[in-house]
GULOLO-750054 format. One record per residue: residue number from 1; x, y, z of N, C-alpha, C in turn. Coordinates in nm, 4 decimals, always signed. Atoms other than C-alpha are relative to their C-alpha. Layout:
! GULOLO-750054
nr NUM; nu X; nv Y; nw Z; cau X; cav Y; caw Z; cu X; cv Y; cw Z
...
END
This chain:
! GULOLO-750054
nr 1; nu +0.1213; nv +0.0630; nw -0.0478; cau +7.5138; cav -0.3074; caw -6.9612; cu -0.0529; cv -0.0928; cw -0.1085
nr 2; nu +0.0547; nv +0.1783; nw +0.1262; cau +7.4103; cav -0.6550; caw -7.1539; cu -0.1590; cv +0.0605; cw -0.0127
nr 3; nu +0.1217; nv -0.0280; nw +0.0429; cau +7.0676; cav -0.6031; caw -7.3070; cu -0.0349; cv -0.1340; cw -0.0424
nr 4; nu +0.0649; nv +0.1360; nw +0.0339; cau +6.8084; cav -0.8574; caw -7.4216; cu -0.0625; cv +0.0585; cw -0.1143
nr 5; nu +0.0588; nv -0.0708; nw +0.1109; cau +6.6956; cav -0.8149; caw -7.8034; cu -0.1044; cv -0.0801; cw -0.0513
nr 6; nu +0.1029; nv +0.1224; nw +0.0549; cau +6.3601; cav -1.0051; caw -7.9057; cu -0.0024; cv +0.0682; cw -0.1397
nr 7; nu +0.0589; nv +0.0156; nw +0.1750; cau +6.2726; cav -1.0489; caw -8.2910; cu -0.1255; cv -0.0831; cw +0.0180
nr 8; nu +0.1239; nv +0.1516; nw -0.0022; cau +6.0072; cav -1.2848; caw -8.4526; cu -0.1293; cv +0.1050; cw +0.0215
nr 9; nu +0.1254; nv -0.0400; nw +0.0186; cau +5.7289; cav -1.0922; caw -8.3939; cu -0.0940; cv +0.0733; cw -0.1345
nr 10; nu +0.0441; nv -0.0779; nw +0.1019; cau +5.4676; cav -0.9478; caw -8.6258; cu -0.1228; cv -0.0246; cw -0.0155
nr 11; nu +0.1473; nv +0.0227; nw +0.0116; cau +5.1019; cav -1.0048; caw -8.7950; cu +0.0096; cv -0.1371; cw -0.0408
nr 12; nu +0.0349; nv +0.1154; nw +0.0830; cau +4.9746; cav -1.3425; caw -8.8452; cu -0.1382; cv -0.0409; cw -0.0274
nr 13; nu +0.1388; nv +0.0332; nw +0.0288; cau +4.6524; cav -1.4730; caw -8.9413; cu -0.0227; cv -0.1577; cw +0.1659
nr 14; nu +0.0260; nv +0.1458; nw -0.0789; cau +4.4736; cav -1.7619; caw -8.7086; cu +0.0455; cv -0.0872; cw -0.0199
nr 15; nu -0.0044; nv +0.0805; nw -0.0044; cau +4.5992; cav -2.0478; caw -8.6489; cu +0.1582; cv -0.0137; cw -0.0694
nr 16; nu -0.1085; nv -0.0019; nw +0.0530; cau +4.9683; cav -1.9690; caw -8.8095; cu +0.1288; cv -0.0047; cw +0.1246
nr 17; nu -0.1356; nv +0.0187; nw -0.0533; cau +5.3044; cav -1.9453; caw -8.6730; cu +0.1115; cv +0.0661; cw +0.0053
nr 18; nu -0.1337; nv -0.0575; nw -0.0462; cau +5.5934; cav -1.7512; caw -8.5303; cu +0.0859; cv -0.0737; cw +0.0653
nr 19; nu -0.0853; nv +0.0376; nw -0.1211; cau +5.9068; cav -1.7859; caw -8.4078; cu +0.1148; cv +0.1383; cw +0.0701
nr 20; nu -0.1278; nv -0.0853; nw -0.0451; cau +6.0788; cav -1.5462; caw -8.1791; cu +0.1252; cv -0.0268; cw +0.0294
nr 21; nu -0.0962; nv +0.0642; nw -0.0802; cau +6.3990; cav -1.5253; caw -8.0624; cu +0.0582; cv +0.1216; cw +0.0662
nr 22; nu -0.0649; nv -0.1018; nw -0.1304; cau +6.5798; cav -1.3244; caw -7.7489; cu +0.1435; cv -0.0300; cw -0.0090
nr 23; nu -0.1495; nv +0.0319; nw +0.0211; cau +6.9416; cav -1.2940; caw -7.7956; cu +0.0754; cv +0.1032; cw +0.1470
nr 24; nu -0.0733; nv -0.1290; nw -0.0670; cau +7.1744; cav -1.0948; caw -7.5279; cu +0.0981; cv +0.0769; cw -0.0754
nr 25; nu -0.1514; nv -0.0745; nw +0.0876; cau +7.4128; cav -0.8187; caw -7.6781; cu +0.1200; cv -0.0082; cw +0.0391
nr 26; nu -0.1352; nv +0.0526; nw -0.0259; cau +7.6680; cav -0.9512; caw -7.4853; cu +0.0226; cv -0.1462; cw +0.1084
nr 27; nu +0.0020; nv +0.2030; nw -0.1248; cau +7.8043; cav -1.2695; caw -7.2247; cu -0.0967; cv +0.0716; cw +0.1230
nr 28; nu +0.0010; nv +0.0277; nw -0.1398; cau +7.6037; cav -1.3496; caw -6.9366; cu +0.0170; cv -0.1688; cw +0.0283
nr 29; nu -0.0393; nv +0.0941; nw -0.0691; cau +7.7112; cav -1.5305; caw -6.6992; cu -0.0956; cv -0.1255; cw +0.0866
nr 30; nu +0.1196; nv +0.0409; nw -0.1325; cau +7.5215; cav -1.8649; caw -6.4798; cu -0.1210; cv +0.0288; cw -0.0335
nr 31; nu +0.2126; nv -0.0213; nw -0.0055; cau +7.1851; cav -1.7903; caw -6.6794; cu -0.0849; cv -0.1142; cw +0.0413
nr 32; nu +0.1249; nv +0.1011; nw -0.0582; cau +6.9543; cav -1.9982; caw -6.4610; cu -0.0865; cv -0.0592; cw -0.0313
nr 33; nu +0.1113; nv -0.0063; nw +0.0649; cau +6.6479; cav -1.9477; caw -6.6133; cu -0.0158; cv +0.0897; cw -0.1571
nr 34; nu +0.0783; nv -0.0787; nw +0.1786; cau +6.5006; cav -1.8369; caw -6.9938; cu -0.1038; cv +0.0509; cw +0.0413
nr 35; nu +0.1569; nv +0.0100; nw +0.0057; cau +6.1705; cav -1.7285; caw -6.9934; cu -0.0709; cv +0.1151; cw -0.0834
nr 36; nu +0.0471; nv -0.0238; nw +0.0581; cau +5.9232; cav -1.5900; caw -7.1660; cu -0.1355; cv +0.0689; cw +0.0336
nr 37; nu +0.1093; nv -0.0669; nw -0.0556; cau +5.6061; cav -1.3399; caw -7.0522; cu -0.0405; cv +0.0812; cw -0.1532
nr 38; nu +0.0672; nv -0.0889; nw +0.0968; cau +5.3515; cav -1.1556; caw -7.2316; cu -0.1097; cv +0.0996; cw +0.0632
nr 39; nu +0.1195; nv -0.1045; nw -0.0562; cau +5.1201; cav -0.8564; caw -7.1831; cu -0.0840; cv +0.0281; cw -0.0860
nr 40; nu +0.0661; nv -0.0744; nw +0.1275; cau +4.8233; cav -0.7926; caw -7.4012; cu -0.0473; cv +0.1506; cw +0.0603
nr 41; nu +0.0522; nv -0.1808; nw -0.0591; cau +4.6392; cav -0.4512; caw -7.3558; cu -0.1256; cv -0.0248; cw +0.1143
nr 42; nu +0.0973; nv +0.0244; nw -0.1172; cau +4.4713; cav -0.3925; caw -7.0380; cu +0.0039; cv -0.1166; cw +0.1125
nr 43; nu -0.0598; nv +0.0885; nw -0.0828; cau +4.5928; cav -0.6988; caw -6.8784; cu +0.1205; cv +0.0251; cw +0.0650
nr 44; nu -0.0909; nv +0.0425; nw -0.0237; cau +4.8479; cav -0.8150; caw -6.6594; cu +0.0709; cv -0.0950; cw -0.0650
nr 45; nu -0.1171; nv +0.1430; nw +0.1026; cau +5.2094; cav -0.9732; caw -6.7700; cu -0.0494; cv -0.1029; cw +0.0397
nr 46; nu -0.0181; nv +0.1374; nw -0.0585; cau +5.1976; cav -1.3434; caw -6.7502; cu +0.0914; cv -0.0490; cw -0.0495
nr 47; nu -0.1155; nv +0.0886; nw -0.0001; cau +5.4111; cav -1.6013; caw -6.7526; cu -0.0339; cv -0.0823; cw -0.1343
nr 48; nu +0.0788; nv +0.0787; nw +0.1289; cau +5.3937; cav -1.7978; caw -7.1088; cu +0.0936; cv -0.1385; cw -0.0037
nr 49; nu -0.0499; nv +0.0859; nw +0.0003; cau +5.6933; cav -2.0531; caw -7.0504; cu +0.1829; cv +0.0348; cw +0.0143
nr 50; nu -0.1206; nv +0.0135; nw -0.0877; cau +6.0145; cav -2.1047; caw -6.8573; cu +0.0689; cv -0.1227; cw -0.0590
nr 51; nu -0.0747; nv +0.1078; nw +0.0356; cau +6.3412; cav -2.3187; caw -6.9662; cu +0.1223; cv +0.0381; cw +0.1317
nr 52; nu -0.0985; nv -0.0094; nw -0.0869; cau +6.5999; cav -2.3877; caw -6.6401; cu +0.0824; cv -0.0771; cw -0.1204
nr 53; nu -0.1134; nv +0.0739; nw +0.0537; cau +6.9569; cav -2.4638; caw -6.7256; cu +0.0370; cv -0.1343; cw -0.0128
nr 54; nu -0.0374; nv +0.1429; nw +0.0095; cau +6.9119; cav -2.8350; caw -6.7036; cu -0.0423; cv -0.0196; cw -0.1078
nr 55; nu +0.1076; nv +0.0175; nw +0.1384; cau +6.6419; cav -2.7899; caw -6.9968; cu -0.1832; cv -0.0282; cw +0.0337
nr 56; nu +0.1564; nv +0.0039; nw +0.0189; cau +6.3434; cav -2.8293; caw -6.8081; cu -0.0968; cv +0.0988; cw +0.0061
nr 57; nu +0.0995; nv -0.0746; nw +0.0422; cau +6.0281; cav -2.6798; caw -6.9068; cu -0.1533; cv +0.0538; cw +0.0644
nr 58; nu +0.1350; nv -0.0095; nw -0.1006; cau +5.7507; cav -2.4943; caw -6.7593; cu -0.1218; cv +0.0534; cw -0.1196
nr 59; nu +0.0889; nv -0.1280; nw +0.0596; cau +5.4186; cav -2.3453; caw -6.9580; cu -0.1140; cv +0.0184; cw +0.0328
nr 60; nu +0.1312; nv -0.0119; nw -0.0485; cau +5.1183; cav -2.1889; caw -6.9159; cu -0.1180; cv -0.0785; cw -0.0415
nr 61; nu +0.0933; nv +0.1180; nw +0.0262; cau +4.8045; cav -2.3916; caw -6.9647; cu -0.0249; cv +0.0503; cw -0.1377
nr 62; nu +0.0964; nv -0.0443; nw +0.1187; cau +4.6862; cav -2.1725; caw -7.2219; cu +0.0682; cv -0.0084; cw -0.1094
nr 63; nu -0.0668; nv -0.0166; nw +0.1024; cau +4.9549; cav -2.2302; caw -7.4417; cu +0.0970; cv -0.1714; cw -0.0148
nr 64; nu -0.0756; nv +0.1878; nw +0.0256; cau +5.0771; cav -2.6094; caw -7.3688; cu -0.0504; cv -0.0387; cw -0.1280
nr 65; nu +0.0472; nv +0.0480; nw +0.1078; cau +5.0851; cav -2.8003; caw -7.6552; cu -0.0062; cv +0.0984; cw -0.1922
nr 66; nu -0.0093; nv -0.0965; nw +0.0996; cau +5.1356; cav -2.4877; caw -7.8969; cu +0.1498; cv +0.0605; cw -0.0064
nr 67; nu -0.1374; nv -0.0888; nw +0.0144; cau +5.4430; cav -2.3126; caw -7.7873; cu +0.1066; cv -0.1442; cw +0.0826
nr 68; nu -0.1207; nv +0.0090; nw -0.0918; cau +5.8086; cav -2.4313; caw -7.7266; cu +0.0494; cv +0.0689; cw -0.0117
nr 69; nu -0.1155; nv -0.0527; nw -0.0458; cau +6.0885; cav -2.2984; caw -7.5625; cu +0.1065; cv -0.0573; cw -0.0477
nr 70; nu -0.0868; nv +0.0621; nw -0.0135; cau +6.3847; cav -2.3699; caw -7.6461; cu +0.1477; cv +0.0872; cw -0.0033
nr 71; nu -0.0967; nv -0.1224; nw -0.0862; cau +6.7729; cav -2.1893; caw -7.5742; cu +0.1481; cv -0.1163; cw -0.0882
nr 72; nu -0.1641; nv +0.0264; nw +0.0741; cau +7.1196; cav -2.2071; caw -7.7286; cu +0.0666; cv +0.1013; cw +0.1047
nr 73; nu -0.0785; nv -0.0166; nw -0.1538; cau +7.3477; cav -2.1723; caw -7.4422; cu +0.1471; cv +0.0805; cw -0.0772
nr 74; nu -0.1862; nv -0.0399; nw +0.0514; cau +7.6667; cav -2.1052; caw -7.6385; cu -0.0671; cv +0.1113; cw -0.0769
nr 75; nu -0.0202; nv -0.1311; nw +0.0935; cau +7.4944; cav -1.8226; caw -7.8116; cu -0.0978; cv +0.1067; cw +0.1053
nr 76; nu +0.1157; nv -0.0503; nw -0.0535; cau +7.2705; cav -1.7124; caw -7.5198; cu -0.1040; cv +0.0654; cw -0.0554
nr 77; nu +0.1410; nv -0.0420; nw +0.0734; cau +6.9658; cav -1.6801; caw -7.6689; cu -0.1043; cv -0.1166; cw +0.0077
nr 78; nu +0.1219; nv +0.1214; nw -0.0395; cau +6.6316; cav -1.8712; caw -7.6393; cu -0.1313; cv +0.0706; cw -0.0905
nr 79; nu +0.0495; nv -0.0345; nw +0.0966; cau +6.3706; cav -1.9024; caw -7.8664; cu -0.1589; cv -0.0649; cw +0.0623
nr 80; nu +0.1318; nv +0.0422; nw -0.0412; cau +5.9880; cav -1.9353; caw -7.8684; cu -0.0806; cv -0.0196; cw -0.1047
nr 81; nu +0.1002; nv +0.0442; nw +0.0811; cau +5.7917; cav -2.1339; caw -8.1206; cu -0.1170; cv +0.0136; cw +0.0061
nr 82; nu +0.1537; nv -0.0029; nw -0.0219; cau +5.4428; cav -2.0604; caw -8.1423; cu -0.0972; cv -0.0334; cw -0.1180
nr 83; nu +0.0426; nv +0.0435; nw +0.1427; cau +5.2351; cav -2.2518; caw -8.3662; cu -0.1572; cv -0.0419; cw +0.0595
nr 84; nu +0.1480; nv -0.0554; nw -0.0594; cau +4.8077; cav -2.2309; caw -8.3625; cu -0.0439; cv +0.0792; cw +0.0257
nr 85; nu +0.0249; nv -0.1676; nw -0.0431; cau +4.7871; cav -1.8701; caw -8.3249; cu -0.0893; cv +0.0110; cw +0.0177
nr 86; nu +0.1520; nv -0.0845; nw -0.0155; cau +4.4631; cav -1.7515; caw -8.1973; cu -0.0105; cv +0.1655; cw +0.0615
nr 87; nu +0.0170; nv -0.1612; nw -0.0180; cau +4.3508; cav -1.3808; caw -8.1416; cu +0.0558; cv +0.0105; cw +0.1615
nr 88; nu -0.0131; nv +0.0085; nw -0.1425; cau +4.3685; cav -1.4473; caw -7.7912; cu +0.1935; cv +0.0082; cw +0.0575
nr 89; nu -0.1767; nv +0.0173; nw -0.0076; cau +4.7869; cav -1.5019; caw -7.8017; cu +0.0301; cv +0.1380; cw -0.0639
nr 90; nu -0.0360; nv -0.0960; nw +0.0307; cau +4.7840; cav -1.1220; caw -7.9309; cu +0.0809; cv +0.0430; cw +0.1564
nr 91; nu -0.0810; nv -0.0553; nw -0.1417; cau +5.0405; cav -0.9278; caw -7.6910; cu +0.1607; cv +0.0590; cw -0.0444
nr 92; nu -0.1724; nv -0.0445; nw +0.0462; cau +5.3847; cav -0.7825; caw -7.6654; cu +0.0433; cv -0.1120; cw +0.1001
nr 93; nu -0.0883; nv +0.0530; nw -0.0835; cau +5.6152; cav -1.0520; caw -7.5439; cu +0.1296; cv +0.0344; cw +0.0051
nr 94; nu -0.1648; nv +0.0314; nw -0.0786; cau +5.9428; cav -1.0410; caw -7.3074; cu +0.0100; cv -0.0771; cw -0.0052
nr 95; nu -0.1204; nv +0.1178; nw -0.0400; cau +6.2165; cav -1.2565; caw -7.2967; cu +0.0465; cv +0.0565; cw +0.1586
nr 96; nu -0.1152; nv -0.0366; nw -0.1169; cau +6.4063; cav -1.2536; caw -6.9523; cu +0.0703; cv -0.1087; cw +0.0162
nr 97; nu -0.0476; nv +0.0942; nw -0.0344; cau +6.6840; cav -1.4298; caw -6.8177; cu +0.0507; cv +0.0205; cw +0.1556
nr 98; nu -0.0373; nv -0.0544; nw -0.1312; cau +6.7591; cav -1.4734; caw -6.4576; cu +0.1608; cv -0.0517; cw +0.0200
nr 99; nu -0.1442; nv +0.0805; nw -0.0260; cau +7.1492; cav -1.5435; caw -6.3835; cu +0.0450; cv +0.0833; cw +0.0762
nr 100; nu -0.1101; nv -0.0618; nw -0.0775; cau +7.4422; cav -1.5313; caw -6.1228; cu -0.0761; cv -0.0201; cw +0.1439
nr 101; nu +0.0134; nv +0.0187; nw -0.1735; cau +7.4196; cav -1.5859; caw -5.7131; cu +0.0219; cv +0.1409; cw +0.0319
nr 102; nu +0.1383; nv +0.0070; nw -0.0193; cau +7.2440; cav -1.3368; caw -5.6169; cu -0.0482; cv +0.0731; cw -0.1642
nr 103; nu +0.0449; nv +0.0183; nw +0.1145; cau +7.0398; cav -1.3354; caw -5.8780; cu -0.0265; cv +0.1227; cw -0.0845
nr 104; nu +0.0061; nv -0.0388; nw +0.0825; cau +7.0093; cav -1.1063; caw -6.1716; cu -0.1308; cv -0.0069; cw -0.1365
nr 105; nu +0.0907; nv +0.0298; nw +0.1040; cau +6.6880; cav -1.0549; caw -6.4148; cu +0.0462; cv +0.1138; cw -0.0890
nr 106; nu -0.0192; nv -0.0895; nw +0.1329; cau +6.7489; cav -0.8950; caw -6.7593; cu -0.0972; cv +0.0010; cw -0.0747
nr 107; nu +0.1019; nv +0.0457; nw +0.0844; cau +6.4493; cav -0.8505; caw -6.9658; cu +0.0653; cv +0.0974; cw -0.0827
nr 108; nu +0.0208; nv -0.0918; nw +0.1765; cau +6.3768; cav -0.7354; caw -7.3845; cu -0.0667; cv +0.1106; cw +0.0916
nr 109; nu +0.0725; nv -0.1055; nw +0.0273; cau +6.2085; cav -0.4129; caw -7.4692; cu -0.0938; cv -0.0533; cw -0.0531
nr 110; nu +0.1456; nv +0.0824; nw +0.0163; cau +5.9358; cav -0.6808; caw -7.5747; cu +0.0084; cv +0.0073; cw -0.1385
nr 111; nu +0.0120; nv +0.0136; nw +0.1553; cau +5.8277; cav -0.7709; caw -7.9711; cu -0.1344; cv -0.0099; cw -0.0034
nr 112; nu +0.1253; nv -0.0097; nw +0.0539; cau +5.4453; cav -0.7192; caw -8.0601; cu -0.0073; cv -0.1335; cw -0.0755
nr 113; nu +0.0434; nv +0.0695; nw +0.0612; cau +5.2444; cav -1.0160; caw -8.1622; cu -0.1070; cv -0.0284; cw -0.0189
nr 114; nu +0.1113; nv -0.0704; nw -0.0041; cau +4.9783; cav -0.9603; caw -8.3079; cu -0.1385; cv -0.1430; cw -0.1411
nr 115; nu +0.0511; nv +0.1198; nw +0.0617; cau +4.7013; cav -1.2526; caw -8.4365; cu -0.1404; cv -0.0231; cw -0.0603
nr 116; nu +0.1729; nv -0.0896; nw +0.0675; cau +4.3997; cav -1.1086; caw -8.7055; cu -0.0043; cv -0.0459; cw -0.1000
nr 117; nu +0.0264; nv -0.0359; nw +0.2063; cau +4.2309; cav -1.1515; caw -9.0468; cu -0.0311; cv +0.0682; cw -0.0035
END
């Protein structure tokens, strides 16, 4: 069973910068979609930013302009820049990837990110 492994996470102060990255532990096949969700506490997941296999890009409002996506195909893995940290971007984020006819989602076990002085 292929797994999804996120890194990159940890403490940062305001206004700083991570970068995760989601790797699979082994091939998949036809990955469709990248993407990227987060849950802080007490909330619902959301969606934080989507990369399809052509390369295009989706993100949430609250984070345009701060985070990219971006994905290395030959190593399946996709990565998430996040730069401007505010308290508010605290959360555990997933990676998932959706691949294969009919379709297939694989998510992480998520990476804590966490954004304090």
């Amino acid at each position: 069973q292929v797994q999804l492994v996120e890194s990159g996470g940890g403490l940062v102060q305001p206004g700083g910068s991570l970068r995760l990255s989601c790797a699979a532990s082994g091939r998949i096949f036809s990955i469709n979609v990248m993407a990227w969700y987060r849950q802080a506490p007490g909330k619902q997941r959301e969606l934080v930013a989507t990369m399809s296999s052509s390369g295009r890009t989706n993100y949430a409002d609250t984070v345009k302009g701060r985070f990219t996506i971006s994905r290395d195909n030959a190593k399946d893995t996709v990565y998430l820049q996040m730069n401007s940290l505010n308290p508010e971007d605290t959360a555990v984020y997933y990676c998932t990837f959706r691949a294969g006819v009919p379709s297939t989602d694989y998510w992480g076990q998520g990476t804590q990110v966490t954004v304090s002085s």
